[in-house]
C-alpha positions in Angstrom: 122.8 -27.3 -104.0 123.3 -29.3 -100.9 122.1 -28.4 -98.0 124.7 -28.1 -95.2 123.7 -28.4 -91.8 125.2 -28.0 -88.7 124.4 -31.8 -87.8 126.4 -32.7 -90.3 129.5 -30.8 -89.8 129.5 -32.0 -86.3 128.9 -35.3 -87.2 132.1 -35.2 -89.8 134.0 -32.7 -87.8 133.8 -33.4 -84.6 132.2 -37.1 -84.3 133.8 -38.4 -86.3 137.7 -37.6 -85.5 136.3 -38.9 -82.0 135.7 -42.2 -83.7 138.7 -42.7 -85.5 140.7 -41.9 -82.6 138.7 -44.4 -80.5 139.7 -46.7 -83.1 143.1 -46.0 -83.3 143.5 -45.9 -79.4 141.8 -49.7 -79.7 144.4 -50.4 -82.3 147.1 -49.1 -80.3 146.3 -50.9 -76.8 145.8 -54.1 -78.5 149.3 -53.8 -79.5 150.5 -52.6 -76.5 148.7 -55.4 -74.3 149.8 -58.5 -76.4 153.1 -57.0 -76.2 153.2 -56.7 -72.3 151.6 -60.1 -72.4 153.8 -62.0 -75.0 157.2 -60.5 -73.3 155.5 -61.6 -69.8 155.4 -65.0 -70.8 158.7 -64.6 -72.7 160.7 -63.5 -69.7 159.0 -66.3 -67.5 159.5 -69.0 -69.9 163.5 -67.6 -70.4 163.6 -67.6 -66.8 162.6 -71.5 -66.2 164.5 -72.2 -69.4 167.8 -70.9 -67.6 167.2 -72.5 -64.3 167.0 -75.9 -66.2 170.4 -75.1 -68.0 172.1 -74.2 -64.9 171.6 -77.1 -63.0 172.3 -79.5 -66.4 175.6 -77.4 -66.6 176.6 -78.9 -62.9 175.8 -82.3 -64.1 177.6 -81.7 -67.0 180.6 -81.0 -65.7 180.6 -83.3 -62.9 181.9 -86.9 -64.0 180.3 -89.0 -61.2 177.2 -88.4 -62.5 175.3 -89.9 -65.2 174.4 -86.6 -67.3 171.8 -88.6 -69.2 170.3 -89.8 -66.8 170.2 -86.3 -64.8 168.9 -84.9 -68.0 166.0 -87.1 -68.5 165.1 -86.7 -65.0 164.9 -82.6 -65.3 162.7 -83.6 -68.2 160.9 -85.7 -66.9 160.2 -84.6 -63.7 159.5 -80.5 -65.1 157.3 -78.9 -62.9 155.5 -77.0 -65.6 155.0 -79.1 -68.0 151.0 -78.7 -67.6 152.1 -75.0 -68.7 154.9 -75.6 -71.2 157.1 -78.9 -72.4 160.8 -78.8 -72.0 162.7 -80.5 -74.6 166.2 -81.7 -74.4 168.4 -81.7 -77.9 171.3 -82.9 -78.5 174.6 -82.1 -80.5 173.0 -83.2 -83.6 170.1 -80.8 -83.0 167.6 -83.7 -82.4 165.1 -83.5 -79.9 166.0 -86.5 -77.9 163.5 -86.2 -74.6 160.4 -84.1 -74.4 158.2 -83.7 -70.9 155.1 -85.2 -73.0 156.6 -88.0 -73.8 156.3 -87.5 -77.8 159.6 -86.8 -80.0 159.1 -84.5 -83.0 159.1 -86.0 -86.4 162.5 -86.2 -88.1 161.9 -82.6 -90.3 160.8 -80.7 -86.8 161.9 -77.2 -87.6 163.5 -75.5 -84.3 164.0 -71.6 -85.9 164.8 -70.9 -82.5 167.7 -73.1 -81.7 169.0 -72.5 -85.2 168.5 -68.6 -83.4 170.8 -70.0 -80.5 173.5 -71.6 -82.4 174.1 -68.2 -84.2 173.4 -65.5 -81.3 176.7 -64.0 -79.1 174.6 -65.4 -75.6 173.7 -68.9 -76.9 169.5 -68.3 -76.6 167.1 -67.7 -79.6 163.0 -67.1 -79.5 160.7 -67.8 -81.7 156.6 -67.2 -82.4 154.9 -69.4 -84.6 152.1 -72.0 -85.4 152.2 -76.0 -84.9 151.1 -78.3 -88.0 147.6 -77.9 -86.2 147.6 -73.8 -86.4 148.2 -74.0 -82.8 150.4 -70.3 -81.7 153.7 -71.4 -79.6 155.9 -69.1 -78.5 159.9 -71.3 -77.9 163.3 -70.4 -76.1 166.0 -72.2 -76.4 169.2 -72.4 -74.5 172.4 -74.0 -75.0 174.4 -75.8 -72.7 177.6 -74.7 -71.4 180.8 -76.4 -70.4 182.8 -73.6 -68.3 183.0 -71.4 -71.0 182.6 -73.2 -74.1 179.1 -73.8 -75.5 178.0 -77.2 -76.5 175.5 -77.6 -79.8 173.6 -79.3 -76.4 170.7 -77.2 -75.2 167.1 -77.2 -73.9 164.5 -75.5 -75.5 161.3 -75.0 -73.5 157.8 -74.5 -76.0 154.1 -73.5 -75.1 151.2 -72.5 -76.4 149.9 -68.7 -76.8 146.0 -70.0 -77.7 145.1 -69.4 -73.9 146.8 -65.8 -74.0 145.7 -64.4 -77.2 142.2 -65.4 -75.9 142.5 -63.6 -72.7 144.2 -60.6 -75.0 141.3 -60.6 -77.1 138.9 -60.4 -74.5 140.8 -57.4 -73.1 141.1 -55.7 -76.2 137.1 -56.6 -76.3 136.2 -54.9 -73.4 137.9 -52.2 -74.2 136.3 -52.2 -77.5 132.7 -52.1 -76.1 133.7 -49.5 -73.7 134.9 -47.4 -76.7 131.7 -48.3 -78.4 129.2 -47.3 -75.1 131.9 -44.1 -75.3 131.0 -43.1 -79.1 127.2 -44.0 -78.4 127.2 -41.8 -75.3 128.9 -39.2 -77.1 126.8 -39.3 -80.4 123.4 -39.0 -78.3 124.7 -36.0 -75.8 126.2 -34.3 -79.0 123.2 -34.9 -81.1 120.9 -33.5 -78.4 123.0 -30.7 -78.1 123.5 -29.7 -81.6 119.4 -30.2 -81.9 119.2 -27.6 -78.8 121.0 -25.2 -81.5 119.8 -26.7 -84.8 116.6 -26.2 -83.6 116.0 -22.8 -82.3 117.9 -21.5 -85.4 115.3 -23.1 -87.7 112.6 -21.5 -85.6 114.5 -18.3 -86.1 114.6 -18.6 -89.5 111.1 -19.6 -90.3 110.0 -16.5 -87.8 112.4 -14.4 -90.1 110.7 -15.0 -93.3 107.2 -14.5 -91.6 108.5 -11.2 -90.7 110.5 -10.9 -94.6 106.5 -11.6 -95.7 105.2 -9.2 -93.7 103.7 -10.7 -90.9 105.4 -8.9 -87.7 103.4 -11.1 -85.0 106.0 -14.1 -85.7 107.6 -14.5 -82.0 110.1 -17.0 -80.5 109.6 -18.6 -77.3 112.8 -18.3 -75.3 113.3 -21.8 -74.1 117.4 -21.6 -72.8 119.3 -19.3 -70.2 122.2 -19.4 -73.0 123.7 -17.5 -75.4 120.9 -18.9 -77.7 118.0 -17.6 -75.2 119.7 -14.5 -75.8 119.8 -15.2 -79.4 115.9 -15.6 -78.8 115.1 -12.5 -77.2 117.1 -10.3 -79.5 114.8 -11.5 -82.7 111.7 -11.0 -80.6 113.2 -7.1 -79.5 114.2 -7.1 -83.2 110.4 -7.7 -84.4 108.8 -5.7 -81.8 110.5 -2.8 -82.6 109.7 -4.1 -86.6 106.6 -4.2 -85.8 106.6 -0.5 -84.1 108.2 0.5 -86.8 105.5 -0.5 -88.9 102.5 0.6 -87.3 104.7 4.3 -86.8 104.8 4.1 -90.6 101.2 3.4 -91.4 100.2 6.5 -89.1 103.2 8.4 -90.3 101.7 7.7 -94.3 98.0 8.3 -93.0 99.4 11.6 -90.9 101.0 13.3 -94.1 98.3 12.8 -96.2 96.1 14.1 -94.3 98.6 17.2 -93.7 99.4 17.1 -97.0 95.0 17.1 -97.9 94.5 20.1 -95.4 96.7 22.8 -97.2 95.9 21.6 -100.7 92.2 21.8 -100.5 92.7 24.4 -98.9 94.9 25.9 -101.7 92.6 24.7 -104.5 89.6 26.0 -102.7 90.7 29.7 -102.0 91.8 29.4 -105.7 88.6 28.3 -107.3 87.1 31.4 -104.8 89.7 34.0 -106.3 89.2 33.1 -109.8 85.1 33.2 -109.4 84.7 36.2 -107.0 85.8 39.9 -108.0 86.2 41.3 -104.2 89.4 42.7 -103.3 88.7 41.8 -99.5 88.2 38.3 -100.2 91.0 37.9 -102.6 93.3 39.4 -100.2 92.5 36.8 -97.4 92.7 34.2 -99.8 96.1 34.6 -101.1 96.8 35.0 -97.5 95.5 31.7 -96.5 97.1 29.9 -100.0 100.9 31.8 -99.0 100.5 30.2 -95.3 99.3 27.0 -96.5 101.9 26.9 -99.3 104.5 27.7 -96.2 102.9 24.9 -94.4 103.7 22.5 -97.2 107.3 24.1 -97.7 108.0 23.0 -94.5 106.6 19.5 -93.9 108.4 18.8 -97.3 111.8 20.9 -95.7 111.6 18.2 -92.6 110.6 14.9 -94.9 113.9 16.1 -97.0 116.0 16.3 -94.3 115.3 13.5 -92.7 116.1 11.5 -95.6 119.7 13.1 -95.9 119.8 12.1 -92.0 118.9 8.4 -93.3 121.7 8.1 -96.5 124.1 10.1 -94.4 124.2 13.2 -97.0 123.2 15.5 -94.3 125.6 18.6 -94.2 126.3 21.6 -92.2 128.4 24.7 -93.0 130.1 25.3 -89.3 131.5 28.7 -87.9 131.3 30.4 -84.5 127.6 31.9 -84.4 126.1 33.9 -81.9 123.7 31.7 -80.1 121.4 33.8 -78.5 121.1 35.7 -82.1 119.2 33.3 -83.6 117.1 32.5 -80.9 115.9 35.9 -80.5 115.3 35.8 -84.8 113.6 32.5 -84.3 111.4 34.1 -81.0 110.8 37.0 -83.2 109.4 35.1 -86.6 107.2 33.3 -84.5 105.8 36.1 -82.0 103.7 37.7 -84.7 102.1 34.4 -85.6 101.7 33.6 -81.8 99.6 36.7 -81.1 97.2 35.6 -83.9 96.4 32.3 -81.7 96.5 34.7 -78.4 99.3 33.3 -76.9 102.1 35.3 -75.8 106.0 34.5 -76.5 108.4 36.1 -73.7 112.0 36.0 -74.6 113.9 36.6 -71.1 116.8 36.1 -72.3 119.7 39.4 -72.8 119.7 40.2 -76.0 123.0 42.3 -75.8 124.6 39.1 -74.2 127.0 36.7 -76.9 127.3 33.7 -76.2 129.3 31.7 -79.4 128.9 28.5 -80.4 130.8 26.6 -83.4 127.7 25.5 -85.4 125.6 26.0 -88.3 123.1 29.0 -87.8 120.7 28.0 -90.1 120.3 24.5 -88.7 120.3 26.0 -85.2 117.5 28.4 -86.1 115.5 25.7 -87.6 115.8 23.6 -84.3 114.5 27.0 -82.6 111.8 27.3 -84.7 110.6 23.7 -84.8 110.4 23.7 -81.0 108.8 27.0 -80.5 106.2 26.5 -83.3 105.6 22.6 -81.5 105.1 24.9 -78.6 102.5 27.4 -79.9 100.5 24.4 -81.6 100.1 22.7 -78.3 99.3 25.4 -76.4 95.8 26.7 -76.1 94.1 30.3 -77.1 95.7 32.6 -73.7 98.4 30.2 -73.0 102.0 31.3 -72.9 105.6 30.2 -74.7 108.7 31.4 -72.4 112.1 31.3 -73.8 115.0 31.6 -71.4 118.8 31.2 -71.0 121.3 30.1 -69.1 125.0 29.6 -69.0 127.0 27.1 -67.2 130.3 25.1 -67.1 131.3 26.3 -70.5 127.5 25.4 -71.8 124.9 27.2 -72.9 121.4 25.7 -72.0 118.4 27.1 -73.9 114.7 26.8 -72.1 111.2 26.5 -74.4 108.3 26.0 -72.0 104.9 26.2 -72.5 101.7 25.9 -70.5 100.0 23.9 -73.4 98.2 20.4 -72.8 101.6 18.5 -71.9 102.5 14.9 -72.6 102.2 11.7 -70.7 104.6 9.5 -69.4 104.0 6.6 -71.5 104.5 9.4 -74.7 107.2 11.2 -73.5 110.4 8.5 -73.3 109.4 8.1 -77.6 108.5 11.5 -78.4 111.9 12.1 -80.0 111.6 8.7 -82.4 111.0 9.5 -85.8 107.3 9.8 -86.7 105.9 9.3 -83.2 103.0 11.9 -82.6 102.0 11.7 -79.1 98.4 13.7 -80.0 97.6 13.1 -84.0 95.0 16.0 -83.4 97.5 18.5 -84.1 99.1 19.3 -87.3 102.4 17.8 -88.1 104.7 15.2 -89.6 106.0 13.8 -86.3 109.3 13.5 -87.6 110.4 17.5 -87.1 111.1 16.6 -83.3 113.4 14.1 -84.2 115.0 16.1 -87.1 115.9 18.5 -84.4 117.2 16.3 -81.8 119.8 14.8 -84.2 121.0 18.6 -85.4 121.9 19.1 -82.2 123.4 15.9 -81.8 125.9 16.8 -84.6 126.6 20.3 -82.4 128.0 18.3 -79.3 124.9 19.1 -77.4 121.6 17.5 -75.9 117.5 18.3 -76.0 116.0 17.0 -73.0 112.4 17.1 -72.9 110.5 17.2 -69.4 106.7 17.4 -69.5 103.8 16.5 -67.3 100.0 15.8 -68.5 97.8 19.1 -68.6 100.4 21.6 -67.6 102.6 22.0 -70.5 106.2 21.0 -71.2 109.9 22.4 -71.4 112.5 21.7 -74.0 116.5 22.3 -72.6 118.4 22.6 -75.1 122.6 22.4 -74.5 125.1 23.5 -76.8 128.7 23.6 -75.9 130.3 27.2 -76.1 133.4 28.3 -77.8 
């Protein structure tokens, strides 16, 4: 298929309509100047033609004089015959004196006078060529006798050669103008259309390098325009690609190695129950398989409901719920567990207070649990997990701190993006965080994290009340 480039529409587009209408202008003012010019020397030749005539027509009627004679004088003596010839004719339509001297040949054709004889004001004009394709332009006017008109008349001829040469260098000029004009305009719009073309290409190669795989393809921004912007939006677009990427890689190398942990461990304590006959040992190891097997419920929980997240199947069954309910189910599933890793969980909150909320319980528990078990596997052996609450303009704001080993501030602006872990040495999917941010999201609230390196951190979490 053929390729069509933007060059090209431009050129056919926009170039050339330009041209053409350059071309029709030219067209246009050639007309318009040999017009101006042609009725010029019409109106000028008209004018001498009737000056002539007038002072015949005194002669004429006067009977002293000797019209003959006063009419070869005027011939004779014309003051523009290095211009134009006058020609006298008589009745018979014969030219009978010319200012050069020469009569016309018997079968001289005068389409003017012939113009004259027939016309209401006794003139006729003609344009046409001499036997030696010289261009003439003639006016004739007949001779009047008070208010009859006489077949007499002079007819005054000369040449257009001189003025279609200066109209044609006009109309030259204004041709080469028009040409610099097109040739200005095709270089500025070529240069500008390859100050598009060509940052598009280079976008476009860079796009397949990133299509391949290769997320270090960059575009240097080269124009304060909307295609410098253009620019800088591909190279955000494949930094964040190529964050994206490297997020994944430890996101695929984080879950397998969660997903190793509990399955060896699994399989190990398995292959130890099946060998060894001792009640004590076969107790702890079923205990160890049922937490592991927990552990592996829940990473594949998250990974599951992130996906729904992703195709937009993610559903909720709202009704008003008792907030501070769940919490304190959420506080209490996870302070047994706590006290086996020696840290204490305080719940300050009242426990006989209500405070409703229009949500789904079971999504608010597991946002409870997700950031209380984030803040128990952060925090060290002695360490402590506070949850408190507090109401205010119509909102309830839930508090998880912990005095665990904090977050930096280069971690903590992405620690809610989808499989970011800010310390791989901790078990988890890094995507449980973010799972949790958008449930509350789709409650009308917020989770705001605050943190500082070494001295733990504290999750707010605000829901809007009923």
């Amino acid at each position: 298929m053929h390729k069509k480039s933007i060059a090209n529409r431009w050129f056919f587009n926009s170039f050339g309509v330009v041209a053409i209408l350059l071309v029709v202008l030219n067209i246009a003012f050639y007309f318009i100047i040999r017009g101006f010019y042609y009725n010029s020397v019409r109106q000028y030749i008209e004018t001498e033609a009737s000056i002539v005539a007038g002072v015949l027509e005194r002669f004429y009627d006067d009977t002293s004089t000797d019209y003959t004679n006063e009419m070869r004088n005027a011939v004779e003596e014309f003051e523009k015959k290095n211009f134009a010839e006058l020609m006298a004719i008589n009745s018979q339509g014969k030219v009978f004196l010319s200012s050069s001297g020469f009569s016309p040949a018997e079968e001289y054709e005068m389409p003017d006078y012939e113009q004259a004889l027939s016309s209401s004001d006794g003139s006729g004009y003609h344009i046409g060529y001499l036997a030696n394709s010289e261009k003439y332009m003639a006016v004739t006017v007949l001779l009047k006798s008070g208010i009859t008109v006489s077949k007499n008349a002079i007819r005054i001829i000369t040449s257009l050669d001189g003025v279609d040469s200066q109209i044609v260098a006009i109309t030259i000029a204004i041709g080469a103008v028009s040409v610099m004009l097109i040739l200005l305009i095709l270089v500025l719009g070529m240069y500008f259309v390859k100050s598009i073309v060509h940052p598009i290409r280079r976008i476009g190669a860079n796009a397949r390098r990133l299509a391949a795989g290769d997320f270090s393809a960059r575009i240097e921004v080269e124009q304060d325009d909307e295609i410098g912007e253009l620019c800088s939006v591909f190279n955000y677009m494949a930094d964040e690609l190529e964050n994206t990427e490297n997020i994944k890689n430890e996101f695929i190398s984080s879950v397998s190695h969660e997903l190793r942990t509990p399955l060896t461990a699994i399989k190990g304590w398995s292959e130890t129950i099946s060998e060894i006959d001792d009640k004590e040992t076969r107790t702890k190891g079923l205990r160890i398989i049922t937490k592991e097997t927990e552990r592996l419920s829940s990473m594949v929980e998250e990974l599951l409901d992130f996906s729904r997240m992703q195709n937009g199947k993610f559903s909720m069954q709202m009704a008003d719920t008792d907030i501070i309910a769940e919490l304190a189910d959420a506080v209490l599933m996870y302070g047994e567990k706590a006290k086996d890793d020696n840290i204490a969980v305080i719940f300050e909150a009242d426990e006989n207070d209500i405070a409703i909320v229009n949500g789904d319980k079971n999504r608010l528990r597991q946002v409870f649990i997700n950031i209380i078990d984030n803040a128990i596997k952060y925090s060290s052996a002695g360490g402590t997990v506070t949850v408190t609450t507090e109401k205010a303009d119509g909102k309830i704001i839930i508090f998880i701190a912990d005095t665990g080993c904090g977050i930096s501030k280069n971690d903590l602006p992405k620690i809610k993006n989808r499989f970011y872990k800010a310390n791989n040495t901790v078990r988890g999917s890094g995507i449980g965080l973010a799972v949790a941010d958008e449930i509350v999201k789709m409650h009308g609230g917020t989770l705001d994290i605050s943190s500082e390196l070494g001295k733990g951190t504290t999750v707010s979490i605000t829901l809007p009340l009923v």
